[in-house]
N, C-alpha and C positions, 0 to 999 in steps of 0.2 A: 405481581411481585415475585412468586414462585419461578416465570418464564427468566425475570431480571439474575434472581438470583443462581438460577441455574447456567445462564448464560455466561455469568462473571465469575463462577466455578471452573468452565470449560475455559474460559480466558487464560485463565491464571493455570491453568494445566499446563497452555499452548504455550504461553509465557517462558514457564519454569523450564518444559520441554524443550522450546528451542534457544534459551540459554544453555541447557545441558548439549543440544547439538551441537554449537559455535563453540562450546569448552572442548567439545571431541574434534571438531576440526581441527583448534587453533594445537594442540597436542600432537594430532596425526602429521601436521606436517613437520612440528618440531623434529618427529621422530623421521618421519622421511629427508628432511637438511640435515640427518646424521649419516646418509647412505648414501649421498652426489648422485648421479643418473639412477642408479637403480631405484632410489627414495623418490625422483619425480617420479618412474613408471608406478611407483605404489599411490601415490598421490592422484595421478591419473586415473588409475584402476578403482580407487575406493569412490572418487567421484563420480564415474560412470557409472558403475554398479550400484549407488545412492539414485543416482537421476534416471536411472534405467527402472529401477525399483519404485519410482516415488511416480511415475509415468505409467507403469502396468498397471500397479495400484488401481488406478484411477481408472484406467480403458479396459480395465478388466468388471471392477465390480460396480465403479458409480461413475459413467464420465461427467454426469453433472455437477462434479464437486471439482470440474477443472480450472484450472487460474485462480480468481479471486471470490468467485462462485455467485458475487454480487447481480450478474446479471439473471443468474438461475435464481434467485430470491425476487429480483422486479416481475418475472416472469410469473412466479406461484403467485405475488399479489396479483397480477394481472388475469389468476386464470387460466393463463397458458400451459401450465406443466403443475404435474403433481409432485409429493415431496417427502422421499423417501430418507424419511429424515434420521433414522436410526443407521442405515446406509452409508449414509451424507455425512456424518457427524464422524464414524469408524472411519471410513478412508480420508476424508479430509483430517482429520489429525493426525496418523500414521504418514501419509503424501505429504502432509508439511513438513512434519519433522524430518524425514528419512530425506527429502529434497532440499531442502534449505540447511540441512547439517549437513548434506554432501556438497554445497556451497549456491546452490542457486540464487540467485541475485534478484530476490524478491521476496515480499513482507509477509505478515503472519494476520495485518489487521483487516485486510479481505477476507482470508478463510475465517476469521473471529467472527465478522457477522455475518457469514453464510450458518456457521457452526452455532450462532444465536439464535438464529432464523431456527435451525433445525432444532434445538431444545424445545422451543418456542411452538414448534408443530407438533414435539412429543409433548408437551403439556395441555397443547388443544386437542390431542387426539385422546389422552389420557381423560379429559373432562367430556369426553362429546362435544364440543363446543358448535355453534352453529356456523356456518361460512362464513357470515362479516366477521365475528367472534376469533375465528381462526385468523383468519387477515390480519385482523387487529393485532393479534399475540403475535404472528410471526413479525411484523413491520416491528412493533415492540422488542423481541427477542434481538432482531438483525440492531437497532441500535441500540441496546444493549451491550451488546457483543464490540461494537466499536466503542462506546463511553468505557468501555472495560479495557484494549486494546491501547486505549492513547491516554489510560485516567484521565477523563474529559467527558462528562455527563452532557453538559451542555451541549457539544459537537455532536453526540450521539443522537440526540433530541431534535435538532435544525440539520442533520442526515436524513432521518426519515423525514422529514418536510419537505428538502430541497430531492431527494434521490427518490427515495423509495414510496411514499403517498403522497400523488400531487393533491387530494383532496382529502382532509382528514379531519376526520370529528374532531366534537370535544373529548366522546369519551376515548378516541384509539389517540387522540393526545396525552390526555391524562394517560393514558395503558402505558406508551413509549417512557412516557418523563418517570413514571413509578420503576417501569425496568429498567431506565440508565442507571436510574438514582440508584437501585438493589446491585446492580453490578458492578457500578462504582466503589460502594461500599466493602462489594467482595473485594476487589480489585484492591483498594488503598488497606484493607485489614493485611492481605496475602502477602504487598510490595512495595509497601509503603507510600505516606500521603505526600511527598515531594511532588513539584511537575517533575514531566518528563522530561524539561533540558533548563538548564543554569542560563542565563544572558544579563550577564553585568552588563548594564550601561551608563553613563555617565549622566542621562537625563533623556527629556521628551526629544526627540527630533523636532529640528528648528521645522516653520513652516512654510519655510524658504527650500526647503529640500524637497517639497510635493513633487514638484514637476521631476524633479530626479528618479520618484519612485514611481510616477506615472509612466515612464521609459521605463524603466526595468518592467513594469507592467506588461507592454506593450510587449518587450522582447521573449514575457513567458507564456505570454499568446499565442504568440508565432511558434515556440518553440515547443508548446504544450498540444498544439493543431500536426504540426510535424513527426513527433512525439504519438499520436492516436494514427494517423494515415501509416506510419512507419510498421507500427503496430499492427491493423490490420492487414495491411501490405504483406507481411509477412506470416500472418496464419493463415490467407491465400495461399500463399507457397509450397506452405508445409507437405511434406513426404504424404499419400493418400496409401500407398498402399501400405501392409503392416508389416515387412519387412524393410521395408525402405523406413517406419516413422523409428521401429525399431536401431537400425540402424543412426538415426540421426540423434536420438536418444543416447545412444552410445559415447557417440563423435562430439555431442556438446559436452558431455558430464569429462570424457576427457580434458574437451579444451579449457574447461570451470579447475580440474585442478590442477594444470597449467597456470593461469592463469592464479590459483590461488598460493601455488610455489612460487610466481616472482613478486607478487602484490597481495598480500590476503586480505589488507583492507579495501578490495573492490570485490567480497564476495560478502554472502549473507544480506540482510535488509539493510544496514545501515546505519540502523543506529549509531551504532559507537562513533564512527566518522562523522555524523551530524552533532553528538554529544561534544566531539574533540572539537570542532569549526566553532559551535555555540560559546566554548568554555575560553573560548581563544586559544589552547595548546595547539590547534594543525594550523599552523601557518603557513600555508601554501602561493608559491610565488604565481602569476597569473595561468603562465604557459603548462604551470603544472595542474592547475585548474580545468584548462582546455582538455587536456589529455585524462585527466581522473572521469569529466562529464563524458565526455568521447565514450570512453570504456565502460563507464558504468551505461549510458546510453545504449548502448550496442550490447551487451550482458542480459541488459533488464528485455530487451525485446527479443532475445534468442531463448532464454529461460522461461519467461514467458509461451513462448511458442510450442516448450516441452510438453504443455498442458498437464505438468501435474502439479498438484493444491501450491499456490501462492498468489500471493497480490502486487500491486502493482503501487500500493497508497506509500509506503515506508522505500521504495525506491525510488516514486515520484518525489518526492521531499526530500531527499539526500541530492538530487540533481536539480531542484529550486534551491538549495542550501550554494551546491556549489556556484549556480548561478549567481547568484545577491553576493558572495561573499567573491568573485573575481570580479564583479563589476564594481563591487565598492570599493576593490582592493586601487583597480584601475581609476576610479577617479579619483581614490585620496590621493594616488602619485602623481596624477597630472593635475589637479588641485588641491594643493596642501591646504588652501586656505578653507576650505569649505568643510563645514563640521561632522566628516563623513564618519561614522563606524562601520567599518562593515560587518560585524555582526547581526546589525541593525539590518544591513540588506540581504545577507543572508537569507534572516527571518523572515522578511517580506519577500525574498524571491520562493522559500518553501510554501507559504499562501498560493503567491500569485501562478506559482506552474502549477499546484495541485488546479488552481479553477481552470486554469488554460487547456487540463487534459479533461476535470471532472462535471466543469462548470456547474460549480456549485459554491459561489464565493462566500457567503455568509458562514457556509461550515467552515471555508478554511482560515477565513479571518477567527470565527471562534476559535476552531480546533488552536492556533496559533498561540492566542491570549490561554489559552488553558493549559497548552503544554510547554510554556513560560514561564506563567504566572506572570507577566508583564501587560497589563493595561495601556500602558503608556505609549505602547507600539500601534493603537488604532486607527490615527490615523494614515500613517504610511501602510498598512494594510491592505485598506479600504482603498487605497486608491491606487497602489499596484495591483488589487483581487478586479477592481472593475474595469480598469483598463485591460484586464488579460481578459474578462470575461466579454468586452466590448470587441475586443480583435477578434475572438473565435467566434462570436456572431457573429460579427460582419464576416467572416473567410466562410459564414456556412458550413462550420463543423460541427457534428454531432458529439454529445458528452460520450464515450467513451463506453462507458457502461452499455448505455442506450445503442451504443452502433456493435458493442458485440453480442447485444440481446439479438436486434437485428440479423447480424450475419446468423447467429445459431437457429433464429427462428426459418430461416432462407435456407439453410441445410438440413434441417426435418421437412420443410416441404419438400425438396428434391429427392430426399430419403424414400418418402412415402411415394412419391409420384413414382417411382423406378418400378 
């Protein structure tokens, strides 16, 4: 309970923090739209020096708190790497904030359960705890830290099933479900017990609509397999030597406040833009849909690639959002008659990419019903989550996590071999 409770303390920090980032961005450019070209070079300049900053960070004192940090957490379960978790915990929430306030275009709820994980290993280190002991607590702590992240206990619980221990007692069952439940609790005392997004709808989806959500399924398969190789593909790339990553560090945090002078709502995690699509206030005509996923697509995988602390969970979902909500927009206009909401596809496109990239559909069918509160939505779910998770098996893709555990574990051996 102690690990739960401590987890959902650091939640609510990360939280608080990076709303007080995005209140500093959305400000600084107010004041930069008062100054025409000079206010972009400032806009430019603070973002660069944010993402230049939020990158050292990290290559400097802990590069294992880089990206989402989740595959360094499957790792310590595994064995594989130890877990410098007092470390881990200090640069991962300074590198979020200072990165994601200076606009990176990626979430807060990766570094969450990296940064539960690491409570989680200071509470086991603090007890002595014995090696399964510690395992236990850390897998506990990491879902923790997401049921805190999405106020969603349940997701947090069926996280570490599907992700983080493919084999797990009763008692590191019980340990997980104690510490969602404790950091949940933190989590709704701190920000209240609302879900985390509104969806009026008018009723259950007919069951005559399956097969429509069985395609969208399909199409966030394809797009969620494209989506991970894109991804890879391009931390491949990346600048090796340190004045070149340096350099590129520079050049993106520029083009991040470019980018957040003409369009601000294609930076940050996303929220707000999924909150707006959910409530029905962003009505976006299709083309402008293509164009929003386009950029945010292409943003999430260059920020990414900065390697400093964020995730990838909270702009996965803002680009299954926009997905569901131009493809339902699209058939209500070429089918009036068919009882389409797109909100409704929306919802179940944010599921079905999250499994297309994470494959792990049961969290995201929960994660979905919990940060709704809408039951009604299960089964168009269910069967846009298995359809997407049916395509990225068959394409023979690896969950995402597991393939950048992979590459990391592939570049310490070649480290060592030198």
């Amino acid at each position: 309970m102690l690990a739960g409770l401590l987890a959902g303390c650091a939640a609510v920090g990360f939280h608080l923090g990076m709303d007080a980032g995005e209140a500093w961005r959305a400000r600084l450019q107010d004041f930069a739209h008062g100054y025409g070209a000079s206010g972009l070079a400032i806009a430019a300049a603070a973002s660069a020096l944010c993402v230049f900053l939020a990158a050292w960070l990290v290559e400097r004192f802990a590069p294992e708190a880089a990206g989402s940090g989740i595959p360094h957490v499957k790792a310590v379960l595994m064995g594989l790497r130890g877990f410098r978790w007092a470390r881990v915990l200090a640069v991962k929430f300074l590198s979020g904030l200072i990165g994601m306030g200076g606009g990176l275009t990626l979430g807060r709820e990766g570094p969450t359960v990296q940064m539960g994980g690491a409570v989680a290993e200071g509470v086991a280190t603090a007890c002595s705890s014995s090696p399964d002991e510690r395992r236990a607590l850390i897998a506990a702590g990491a879902g923790a830290g997401l049921a805190a992240a999405f106020n969603a206990p349940l997701s947090g619980l069926i996280f570490v099933l599907e992700e983080l221990r493919e084999r797990c007692s009763s008692p590191e069952f019980f340990a997980a479900a104690v510490a969602c439940l404790a950091a949940d609790t933190v989590c709704r005392l701190a920000l209240g017990e609302l879900p985390a997004f509104r969806v009026g709808i008018s009723g259950a989806p007919s069951l005559t609509m399956l097969p429509v959500f069985v395609g969208l399924g399909v199409s966030c398969g394809l797009l969620g397999v494209a989506f991970n190789r894109t991804l890879l593909a391009v931390q491949r790339l990346c600048p090796g030597r340190p004045g070149s990553r340096k350099a590129f560090w520079l050049g993106w945090g520029g083009s991040i406040g470019l980018v957040g002078w003409l369009a601000p709502d294609l930076l940050g995690g996303g929220q707000g833009l999924v909150g707006r699509i959910l409530d029905g206030e962003a009505s976006l005509a299709p083309s402008l849909v293509a164009l929003y996923f386009a950029a945010r697509f292409a943003l999430t995988i260059g920020s990414y690639a900065t390697g400093a602390a964020g995730g990838i969970f909270a702009p996965i979902l803002l680009l299954g959002a926009l997905l569901g909500l131009g493809s339902g927009t699209l058939i209500q206009q070429m089918a009036p008659v068919l009882p389409v909401e797109p909100k409704v596809f929306a919802v179940a496109g944010m599921a079905a990419l999250f499994t297309g990239v994470v494959q792990a559909p049961l969290t995201g069918v929960v994660l979905m019903i919990e940060m709704t509160g809408n039951y009604a939505l299960i089964l168009p779910l269910l069967a846009a989550c298995f359809a997407a998770q049916a395509v990225a098996a068959r394409l023979h893709d690896l969950p995402i996590y597991e393939a950048l555990l992979e590459r990391e574990l592939r570049e310490s051996r070649g480290l060592r071999s030198r």
